[in-house]
DSSP file (Angstrom, degrees, kcal/mol; ACC not computed):
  #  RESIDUE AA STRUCTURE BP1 BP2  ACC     N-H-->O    O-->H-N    N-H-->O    O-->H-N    TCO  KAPPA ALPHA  PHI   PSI    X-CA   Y-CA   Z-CA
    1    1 A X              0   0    0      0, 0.0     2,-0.4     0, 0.0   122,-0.1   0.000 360.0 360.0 360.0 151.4 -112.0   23.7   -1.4
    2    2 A X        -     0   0    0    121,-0.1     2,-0.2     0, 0.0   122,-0.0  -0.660 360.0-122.5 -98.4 157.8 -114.1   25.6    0.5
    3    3 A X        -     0   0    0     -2,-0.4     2,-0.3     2,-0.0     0, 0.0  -0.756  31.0-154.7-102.8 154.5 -116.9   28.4   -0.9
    4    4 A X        -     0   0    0     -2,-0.2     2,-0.3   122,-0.1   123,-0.0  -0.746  20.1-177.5 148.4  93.8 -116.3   31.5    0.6
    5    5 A X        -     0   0    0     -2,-0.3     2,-0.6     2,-0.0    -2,-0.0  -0.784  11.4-157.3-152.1 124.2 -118.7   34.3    1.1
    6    6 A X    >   -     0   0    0     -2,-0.3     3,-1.3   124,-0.0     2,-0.2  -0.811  21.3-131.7 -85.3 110.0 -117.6   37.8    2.7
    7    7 A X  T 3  S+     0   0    0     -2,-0.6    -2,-0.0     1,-0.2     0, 0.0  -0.580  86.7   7.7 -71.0 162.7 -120.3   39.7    4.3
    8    8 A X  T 3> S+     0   0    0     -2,-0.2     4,-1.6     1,-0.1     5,-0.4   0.580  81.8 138.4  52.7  25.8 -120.5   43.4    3.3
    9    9 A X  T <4  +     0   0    0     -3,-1.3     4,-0.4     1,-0.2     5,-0.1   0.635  68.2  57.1 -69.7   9.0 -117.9   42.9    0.7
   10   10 A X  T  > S+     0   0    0      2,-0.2     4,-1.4     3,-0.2    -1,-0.2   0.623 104.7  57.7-120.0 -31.0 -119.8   45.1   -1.9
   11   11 A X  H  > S+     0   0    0      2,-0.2     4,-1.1     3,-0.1     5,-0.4   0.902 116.3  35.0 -34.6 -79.2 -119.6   48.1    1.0
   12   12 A X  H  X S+     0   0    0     -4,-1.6     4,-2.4     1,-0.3     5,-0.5   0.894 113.3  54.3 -65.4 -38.4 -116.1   47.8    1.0
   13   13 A X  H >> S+     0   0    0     -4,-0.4     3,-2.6    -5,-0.4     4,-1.4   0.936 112.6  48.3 -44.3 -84.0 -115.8   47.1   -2.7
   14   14 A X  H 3< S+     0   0    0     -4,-1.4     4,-0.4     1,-0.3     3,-0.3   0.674 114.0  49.6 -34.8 -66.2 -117.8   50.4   -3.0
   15   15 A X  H 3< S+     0   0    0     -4,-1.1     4,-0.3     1,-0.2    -1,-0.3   0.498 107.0  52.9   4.7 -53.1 -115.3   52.1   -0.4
   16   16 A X  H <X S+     0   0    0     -3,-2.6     4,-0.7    -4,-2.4    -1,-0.2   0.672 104.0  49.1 -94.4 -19.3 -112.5   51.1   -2.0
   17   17 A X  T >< S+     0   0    0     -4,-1.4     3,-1.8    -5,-0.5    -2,-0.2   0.999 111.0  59.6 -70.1 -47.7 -113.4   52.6   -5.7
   18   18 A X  T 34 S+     0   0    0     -4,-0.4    -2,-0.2     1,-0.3    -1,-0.2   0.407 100.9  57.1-115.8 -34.1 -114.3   56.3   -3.3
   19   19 A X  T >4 S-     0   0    0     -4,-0.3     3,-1.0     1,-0.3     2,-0.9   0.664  89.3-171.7-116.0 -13.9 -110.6   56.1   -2.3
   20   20 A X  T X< S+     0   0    0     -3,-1.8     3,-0.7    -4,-0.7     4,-0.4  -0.683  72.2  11.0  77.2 -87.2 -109.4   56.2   -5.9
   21   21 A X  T >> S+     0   0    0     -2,-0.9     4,-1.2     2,-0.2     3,-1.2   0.837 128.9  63.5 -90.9 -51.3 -105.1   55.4   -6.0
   22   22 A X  H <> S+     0   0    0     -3,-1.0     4,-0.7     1,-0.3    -2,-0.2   0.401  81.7  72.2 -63.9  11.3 -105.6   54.5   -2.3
   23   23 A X  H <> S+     0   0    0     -3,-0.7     4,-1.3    -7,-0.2     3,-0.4   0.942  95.4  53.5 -77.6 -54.0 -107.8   51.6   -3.0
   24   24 A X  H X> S+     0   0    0     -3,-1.2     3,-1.7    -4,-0.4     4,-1.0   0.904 108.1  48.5 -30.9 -63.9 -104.7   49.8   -4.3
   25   25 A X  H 3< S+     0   0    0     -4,-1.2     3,-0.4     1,-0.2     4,-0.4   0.887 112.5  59.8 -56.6 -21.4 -102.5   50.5   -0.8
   26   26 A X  H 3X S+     0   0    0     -4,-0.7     4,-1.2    -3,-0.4   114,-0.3   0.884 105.5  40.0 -27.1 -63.5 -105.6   49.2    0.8
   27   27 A X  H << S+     0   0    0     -3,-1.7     4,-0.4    -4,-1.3    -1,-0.2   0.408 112.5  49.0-109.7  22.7 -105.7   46.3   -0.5
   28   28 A X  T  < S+     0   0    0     -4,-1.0    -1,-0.2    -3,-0.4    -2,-0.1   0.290 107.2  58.5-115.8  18.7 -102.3   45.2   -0.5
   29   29 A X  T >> S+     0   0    0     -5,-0.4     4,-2.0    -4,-0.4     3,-1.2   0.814 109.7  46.1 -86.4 -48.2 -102.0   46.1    3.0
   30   30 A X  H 3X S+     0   0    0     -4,-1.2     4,-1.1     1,-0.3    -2,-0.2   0.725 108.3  52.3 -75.7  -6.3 -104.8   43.8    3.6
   31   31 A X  H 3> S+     0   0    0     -4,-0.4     4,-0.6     2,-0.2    -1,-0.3   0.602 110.3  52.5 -90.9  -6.9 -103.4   40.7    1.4
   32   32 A X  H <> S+     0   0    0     -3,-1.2     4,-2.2     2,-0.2     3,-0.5   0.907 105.7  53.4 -66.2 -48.9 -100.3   41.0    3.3
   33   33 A X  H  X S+     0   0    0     -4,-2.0     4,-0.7     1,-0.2    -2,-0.2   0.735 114.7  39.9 -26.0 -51.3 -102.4   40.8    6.4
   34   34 A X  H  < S+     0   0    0     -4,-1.1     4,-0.3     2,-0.2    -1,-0.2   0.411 111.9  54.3-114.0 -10.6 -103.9   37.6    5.2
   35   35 A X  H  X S+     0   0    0     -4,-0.6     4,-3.2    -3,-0.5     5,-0.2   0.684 110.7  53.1 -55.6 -53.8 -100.5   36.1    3.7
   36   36 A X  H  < S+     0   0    0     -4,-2.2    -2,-0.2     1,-0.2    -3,-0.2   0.809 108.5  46.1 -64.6 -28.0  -99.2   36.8    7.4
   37   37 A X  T >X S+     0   0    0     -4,-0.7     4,-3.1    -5,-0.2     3,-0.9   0.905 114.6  45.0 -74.0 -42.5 -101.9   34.9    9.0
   38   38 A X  H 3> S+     0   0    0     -4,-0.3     4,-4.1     1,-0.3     5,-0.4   0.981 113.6  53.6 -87.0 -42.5 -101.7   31.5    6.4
   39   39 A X  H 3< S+     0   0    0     -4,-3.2     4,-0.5     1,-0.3    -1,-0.3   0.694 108.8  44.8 -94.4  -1.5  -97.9   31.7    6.9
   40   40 A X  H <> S+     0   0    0     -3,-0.9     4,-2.0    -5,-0.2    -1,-0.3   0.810 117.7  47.5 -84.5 -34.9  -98.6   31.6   10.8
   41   41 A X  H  X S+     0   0    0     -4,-3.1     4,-3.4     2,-0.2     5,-0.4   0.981 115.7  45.3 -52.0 -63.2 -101.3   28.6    9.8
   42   42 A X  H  X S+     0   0    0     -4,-4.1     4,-1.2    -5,-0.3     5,-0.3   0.955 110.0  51.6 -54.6 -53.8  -98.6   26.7    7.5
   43   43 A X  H  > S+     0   0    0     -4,-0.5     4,-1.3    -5,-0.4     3,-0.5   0.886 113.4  44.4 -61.6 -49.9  -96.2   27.2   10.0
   44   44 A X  H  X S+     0   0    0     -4,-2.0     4,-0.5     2,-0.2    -1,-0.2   0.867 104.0  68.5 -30.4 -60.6  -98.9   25.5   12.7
   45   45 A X  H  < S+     0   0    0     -4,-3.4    27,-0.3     1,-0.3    -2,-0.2   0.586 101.4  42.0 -47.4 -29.4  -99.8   22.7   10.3
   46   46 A X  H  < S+     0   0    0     -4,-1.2    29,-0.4    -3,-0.5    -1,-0.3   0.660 107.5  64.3-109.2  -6.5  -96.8   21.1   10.4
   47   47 A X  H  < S+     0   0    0     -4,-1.3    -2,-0.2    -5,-0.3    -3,-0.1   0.613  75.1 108.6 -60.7 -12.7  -96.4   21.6   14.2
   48   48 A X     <  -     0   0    0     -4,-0.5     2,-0.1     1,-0.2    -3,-0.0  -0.132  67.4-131.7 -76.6 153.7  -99.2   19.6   15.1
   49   49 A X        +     0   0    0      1,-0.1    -1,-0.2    -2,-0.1    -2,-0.0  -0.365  69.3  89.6-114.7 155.8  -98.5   16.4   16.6
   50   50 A X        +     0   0    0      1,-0.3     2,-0.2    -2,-0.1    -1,-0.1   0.699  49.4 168.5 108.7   8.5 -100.4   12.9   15.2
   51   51 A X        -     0   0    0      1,-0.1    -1,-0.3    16,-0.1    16,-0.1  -0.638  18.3-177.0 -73.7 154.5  -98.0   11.9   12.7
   52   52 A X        +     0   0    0     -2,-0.2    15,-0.2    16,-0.1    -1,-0.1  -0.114  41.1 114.4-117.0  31.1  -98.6    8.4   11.4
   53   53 A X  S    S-     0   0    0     13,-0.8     2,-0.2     1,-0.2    15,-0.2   0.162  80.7 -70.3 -77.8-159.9  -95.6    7.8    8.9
   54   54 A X        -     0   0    0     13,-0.3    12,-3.0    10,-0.0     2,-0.4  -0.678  45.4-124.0-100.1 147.9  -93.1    5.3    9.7
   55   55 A X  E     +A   65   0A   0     -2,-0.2     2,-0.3    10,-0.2    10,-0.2  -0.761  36.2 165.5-104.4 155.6  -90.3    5.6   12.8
   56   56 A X  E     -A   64   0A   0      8,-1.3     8,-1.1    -2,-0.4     2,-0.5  -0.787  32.3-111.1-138.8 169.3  -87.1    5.3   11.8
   57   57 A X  E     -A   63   0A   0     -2,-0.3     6,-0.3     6,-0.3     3,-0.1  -0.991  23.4-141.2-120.5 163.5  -84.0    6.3   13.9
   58   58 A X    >   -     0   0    0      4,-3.4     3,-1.1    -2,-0.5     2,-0.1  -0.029  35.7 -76.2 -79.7-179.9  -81.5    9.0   13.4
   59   59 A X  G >  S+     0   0    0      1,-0.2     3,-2.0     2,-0.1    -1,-0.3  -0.352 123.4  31.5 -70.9 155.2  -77.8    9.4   13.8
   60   60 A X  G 3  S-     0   0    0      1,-0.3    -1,-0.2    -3,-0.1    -2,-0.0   0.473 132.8 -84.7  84.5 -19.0  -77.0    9.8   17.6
   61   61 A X  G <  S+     0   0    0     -3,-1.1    -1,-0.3     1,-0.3    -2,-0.1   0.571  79.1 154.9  57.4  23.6  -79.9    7.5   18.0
   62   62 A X    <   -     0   0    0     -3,-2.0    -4,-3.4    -5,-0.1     2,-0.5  -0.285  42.6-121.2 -60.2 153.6  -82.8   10.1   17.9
   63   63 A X  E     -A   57   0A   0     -6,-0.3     2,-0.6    -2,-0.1    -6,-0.3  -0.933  21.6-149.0 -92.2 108.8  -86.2    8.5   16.7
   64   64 A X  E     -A   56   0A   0     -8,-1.1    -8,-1.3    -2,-0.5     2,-0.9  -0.776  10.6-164.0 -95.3 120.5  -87.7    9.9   14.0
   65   65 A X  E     -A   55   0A   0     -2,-0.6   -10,-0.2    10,-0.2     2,-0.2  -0.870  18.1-161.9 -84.4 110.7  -91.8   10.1   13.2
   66   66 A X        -     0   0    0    -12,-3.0   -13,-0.8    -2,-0.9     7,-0.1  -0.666  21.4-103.9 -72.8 164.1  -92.4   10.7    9.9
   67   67 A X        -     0   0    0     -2,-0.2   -13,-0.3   -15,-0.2     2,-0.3  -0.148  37.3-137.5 -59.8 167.6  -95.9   12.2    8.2
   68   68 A X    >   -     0   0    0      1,-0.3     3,-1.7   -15,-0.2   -15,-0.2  -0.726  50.4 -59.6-116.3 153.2  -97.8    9.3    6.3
   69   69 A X  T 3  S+     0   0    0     -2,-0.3     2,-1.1     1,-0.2    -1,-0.3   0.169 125.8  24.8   5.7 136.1  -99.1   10.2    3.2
   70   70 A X  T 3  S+     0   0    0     44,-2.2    -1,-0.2     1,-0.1     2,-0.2  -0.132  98.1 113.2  90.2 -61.2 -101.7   13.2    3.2
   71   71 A X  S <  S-     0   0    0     -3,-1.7     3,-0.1    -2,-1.1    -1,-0.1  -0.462  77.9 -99.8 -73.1 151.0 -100.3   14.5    6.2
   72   72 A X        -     0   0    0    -27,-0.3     2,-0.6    -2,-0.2    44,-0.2  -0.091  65.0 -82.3 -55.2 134.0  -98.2   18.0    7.0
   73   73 A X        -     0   0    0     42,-0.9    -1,-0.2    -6,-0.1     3,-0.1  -0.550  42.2-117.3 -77.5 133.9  -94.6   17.2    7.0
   74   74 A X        -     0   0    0     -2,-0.6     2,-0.1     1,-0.2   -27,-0.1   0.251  32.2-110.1 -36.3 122.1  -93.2   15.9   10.1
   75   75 A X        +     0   0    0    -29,-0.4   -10,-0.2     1,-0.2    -1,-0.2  -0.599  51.7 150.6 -69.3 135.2  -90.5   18.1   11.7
   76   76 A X  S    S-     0   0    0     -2,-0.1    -1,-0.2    -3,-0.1    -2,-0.1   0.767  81.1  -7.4-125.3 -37.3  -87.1   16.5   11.5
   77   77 A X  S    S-     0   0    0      0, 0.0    -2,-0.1     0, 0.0     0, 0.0   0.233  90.4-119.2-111.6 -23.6  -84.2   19.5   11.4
   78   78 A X  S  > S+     0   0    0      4,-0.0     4,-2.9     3,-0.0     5,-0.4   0.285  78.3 126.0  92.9  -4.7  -86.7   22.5   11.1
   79   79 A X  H  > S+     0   0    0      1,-0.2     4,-1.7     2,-0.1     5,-0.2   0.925  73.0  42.5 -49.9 -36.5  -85.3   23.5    7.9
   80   80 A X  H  > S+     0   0    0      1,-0.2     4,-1.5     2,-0.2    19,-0.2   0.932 114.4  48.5 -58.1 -50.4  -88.8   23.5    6.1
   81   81 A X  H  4 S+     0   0    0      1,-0.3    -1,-0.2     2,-0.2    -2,-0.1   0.780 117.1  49.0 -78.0 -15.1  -91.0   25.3    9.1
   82   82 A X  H  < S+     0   0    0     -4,-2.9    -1,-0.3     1,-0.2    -2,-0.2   0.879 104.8  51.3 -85.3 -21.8  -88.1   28.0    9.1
   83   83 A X  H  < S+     0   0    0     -4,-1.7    -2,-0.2    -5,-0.4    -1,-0.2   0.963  84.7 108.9 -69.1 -34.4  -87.7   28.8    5.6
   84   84 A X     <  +     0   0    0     -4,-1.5     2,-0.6    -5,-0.2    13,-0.3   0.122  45.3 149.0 -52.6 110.4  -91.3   29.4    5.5
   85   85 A X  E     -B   96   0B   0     11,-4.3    11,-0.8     2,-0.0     2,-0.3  -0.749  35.8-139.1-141.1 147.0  -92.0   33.4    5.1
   86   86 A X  E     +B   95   0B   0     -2,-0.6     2,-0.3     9,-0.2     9,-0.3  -0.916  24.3 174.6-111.5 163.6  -94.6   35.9    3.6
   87   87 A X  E     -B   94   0B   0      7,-1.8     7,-2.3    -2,-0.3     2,-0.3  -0.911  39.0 -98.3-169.6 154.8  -93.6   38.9    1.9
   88   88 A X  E     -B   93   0B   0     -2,-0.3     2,-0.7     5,-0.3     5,-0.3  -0.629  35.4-162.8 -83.0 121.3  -95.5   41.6    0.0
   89   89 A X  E >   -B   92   0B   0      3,-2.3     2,-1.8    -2,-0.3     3,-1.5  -0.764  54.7 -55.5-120.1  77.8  -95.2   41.0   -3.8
   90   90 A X  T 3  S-     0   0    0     -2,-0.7   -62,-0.1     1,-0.3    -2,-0.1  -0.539 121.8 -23.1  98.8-100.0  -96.1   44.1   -6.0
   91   91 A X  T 3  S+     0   0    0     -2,-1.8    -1,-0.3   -64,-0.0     2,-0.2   0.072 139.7  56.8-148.1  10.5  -99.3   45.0   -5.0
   92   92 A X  E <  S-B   89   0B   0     -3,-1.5    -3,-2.3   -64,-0.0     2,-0.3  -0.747  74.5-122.0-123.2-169.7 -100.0   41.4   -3.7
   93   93 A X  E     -B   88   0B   0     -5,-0.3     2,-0.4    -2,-0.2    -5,-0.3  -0.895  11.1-154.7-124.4 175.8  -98.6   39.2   -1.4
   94   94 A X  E     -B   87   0B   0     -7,-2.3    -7,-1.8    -2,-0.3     2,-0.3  -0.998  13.3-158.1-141.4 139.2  -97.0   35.5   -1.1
   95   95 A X  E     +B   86   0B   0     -2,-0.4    -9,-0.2    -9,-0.3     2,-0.2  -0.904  40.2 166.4-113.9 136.0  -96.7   33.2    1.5
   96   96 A X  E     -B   85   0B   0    -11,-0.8   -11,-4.3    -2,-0.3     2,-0.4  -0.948  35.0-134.2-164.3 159.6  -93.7   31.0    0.0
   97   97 A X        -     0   0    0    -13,-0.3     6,-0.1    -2,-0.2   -17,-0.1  -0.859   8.5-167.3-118.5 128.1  -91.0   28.2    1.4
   98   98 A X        +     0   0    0     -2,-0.4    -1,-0.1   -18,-0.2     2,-0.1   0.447  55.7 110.7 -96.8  -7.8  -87.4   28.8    0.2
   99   99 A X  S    S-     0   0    0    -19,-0.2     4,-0.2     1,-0.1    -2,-0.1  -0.503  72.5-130.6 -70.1 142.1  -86.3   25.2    1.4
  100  100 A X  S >  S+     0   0    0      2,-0.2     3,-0.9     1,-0.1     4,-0.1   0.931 105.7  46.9 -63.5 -44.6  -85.5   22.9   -2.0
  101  101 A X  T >> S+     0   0    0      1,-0.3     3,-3.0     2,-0.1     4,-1.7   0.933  86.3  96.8 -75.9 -41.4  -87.7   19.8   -0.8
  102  102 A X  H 3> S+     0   0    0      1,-0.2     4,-1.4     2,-0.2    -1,-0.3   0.672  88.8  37.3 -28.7 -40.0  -90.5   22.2    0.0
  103  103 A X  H <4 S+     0   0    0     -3,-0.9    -1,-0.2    -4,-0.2     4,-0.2   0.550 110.3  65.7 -96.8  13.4  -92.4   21.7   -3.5
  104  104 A X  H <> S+     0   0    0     -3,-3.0     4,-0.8     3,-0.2    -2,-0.2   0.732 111.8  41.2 -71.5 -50.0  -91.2   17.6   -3.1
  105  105 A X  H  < S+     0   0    0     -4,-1.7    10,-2.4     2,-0.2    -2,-0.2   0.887 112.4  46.7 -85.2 -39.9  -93.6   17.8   -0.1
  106  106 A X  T  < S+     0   0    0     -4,-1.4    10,-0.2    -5,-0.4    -3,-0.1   0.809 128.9  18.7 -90.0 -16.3  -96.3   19.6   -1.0
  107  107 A X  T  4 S-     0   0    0     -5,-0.2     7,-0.4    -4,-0.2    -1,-0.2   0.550 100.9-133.8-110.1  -8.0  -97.2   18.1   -4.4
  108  108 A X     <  -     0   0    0     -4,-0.8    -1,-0.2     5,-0.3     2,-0.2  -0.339  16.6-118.2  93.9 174.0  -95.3   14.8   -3.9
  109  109 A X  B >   -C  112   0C   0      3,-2.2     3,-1.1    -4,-0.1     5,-0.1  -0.801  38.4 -73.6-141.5-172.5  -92.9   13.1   -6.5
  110  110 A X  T 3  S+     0   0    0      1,-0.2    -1,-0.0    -2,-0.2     3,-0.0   0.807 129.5  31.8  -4.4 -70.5  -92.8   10.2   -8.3
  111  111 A X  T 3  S+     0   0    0      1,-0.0     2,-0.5     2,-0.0    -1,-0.2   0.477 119.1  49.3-104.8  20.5  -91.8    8.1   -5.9
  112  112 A X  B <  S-C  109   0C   0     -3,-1.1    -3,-2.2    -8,-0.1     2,-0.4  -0.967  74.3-121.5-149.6 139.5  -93.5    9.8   -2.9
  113  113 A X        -     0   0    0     -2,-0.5    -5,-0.3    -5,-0.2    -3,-0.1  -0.715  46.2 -78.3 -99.0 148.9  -97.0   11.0   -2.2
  114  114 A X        -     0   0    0     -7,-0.4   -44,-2.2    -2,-0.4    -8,-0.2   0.120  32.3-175.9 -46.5 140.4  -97.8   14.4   -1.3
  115  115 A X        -     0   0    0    -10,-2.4   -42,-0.9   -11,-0.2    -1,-0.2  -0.211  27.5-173.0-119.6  36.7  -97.2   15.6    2.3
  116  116 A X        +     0   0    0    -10,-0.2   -10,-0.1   -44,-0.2   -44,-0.1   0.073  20.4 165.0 -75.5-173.5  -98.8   19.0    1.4
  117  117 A X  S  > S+     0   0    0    -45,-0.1     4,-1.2     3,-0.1     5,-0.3   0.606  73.9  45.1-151.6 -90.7  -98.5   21.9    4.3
  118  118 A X  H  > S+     0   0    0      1,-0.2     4,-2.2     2,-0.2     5,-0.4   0.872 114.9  48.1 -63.9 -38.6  -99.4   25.5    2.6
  119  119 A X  H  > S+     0   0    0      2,-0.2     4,-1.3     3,-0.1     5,-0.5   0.938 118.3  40.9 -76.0 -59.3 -102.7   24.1    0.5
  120  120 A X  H >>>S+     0   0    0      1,-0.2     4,-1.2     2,-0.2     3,-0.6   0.719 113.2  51.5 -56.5 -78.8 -104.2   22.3    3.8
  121  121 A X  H 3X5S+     0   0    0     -4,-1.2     4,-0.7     1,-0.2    -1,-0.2   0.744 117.7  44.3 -41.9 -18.9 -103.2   25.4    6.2
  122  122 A X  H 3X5S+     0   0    0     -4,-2.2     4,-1.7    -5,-0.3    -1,-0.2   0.953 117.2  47.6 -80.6 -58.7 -105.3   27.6    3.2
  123  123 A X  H <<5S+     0   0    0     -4,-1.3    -1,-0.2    -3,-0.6    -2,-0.2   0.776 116.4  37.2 -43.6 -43.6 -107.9   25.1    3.2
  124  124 A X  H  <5S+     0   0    0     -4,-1.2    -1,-0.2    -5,-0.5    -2,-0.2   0.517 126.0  36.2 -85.0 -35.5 -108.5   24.7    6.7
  125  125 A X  H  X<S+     0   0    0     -4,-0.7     4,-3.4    -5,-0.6    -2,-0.2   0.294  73.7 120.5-126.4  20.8 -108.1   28.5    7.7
  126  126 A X  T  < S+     0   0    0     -4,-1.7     5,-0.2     2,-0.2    -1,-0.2   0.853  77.7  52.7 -50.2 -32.6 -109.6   30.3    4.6
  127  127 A X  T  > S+     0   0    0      1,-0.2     4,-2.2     3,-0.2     5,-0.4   0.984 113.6  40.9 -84.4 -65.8 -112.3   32.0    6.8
  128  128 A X  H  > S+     0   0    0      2,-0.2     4,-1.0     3,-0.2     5,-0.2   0.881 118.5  47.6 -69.6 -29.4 -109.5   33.5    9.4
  129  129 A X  H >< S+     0   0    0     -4,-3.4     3,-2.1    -7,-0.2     2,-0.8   0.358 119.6  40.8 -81.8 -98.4 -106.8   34.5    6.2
  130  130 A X  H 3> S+     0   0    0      1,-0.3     4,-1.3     2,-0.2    -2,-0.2   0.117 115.4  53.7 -47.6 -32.4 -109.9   36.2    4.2
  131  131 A X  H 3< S+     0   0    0     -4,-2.2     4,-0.3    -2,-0.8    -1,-0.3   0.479 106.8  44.2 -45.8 -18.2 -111.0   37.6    7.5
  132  132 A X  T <X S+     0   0    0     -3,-2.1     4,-1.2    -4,-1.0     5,-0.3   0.820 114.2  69.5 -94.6 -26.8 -107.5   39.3    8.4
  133  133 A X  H  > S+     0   0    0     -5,-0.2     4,-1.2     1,-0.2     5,-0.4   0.895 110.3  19.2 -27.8 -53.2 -108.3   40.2    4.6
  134  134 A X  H  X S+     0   0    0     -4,-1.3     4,-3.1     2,-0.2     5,-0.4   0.972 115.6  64.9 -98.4 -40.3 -110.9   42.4    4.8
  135  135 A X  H  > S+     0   0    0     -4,-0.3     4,-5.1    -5,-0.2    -2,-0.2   0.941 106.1  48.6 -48.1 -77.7 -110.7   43.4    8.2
  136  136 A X  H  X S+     0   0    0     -4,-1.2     4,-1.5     2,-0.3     5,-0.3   0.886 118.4  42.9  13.7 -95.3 -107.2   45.1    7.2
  137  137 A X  H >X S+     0   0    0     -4,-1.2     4,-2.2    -5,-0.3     3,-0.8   0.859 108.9  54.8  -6.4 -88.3 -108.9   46.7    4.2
  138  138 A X  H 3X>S+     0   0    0     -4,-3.1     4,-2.6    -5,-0.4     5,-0.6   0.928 107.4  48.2 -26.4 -73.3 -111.6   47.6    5.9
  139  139 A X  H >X5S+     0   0    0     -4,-5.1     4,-1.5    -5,-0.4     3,-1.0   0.825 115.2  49.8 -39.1 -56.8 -109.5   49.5    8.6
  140  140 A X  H <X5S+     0   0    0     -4,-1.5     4,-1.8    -3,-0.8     5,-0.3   0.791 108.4  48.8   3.7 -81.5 -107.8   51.0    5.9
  141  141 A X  H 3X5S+     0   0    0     -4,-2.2     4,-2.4    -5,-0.3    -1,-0.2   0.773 114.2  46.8 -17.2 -56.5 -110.8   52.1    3.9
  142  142 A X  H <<5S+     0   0    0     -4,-2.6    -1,-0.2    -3,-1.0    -2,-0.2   0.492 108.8  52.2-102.5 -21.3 -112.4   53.6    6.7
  143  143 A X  H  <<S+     0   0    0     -4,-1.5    -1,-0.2    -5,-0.6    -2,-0.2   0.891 119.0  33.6 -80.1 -45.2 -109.7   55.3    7.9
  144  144 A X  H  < S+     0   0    0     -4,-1.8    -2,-0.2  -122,-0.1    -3,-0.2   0.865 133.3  27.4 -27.4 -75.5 -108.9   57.1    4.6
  145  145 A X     <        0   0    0     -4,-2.4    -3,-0.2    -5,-0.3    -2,-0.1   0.423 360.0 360.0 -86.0 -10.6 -112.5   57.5    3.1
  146  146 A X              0   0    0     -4,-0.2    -3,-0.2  -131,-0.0    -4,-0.1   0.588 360.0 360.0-113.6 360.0 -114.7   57.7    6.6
């Protein structure tokens, strides 16, 4: 995982106490903001090209790449990369996959190793979702309180 550091987050921290009920809608405008960015990342992550899995063929005599180990899973029907959604939860948000295999791929099973796809796009693109984070906020904040 990667560390993290927001500049001026103790402005807006400050900002956001000064807006008093409206800190909340602030900041769950901006973690929706930053849920909508990772679920455009996840969605990327498995579009990328460079799988190294085994080829197989399909019905019809399509070829199929699959992911290797490690890697995002491989598109095969699209079910996975469609289910895939954010949505505002409470006064937070979730980027989450409604497909059954989806937590089969991202933590693996038994007999399969992990293919994950939301924990790498998070990993890889923390700076841009905490950046749509705070930006979001921010706007927010500043629009309200300045």
């Amino acid at each position: 995982m990667a560390d993290i550091k927001i500049e001026g987050i103790e402005d807006l921290v400050n900002k956001l106490s000064q807006l008093g009920g409206g800190a909340e809608d602030a900041l769950a405008d901006g973690l929706f903001a930053g849920a909508f960015v990772m679920e455009g990342f996840v969605k990327v992550t498995i579009q990328q090209s460079g799988k190294s899995g085994r080829t197989y063929q399909r019905g019809g005599g399509k070829a199929h790449q699959a992911s290797a180990p490690g890697e995002a899973p491989a598109i095969d029907y699209g079910h996975l990369i469609n289910s895939i959604a954010s949505a505002r939860d409470g006064k937070g948000a979730i980027v989450y996959s409604n497909a059954e295999h989806a937590p089969k791929l991202e933590f693996g099973t038994a007999r399969m190793a992990a293919r994950p796809f939301m924990r790498k796009a998070a990993d890889e693109h923390s700076s841009e979702i905490l950046n749509a984070i705070e930006t979001t906020t921010r706007r927010k904040v500043e629009g309200d309180a300045g």
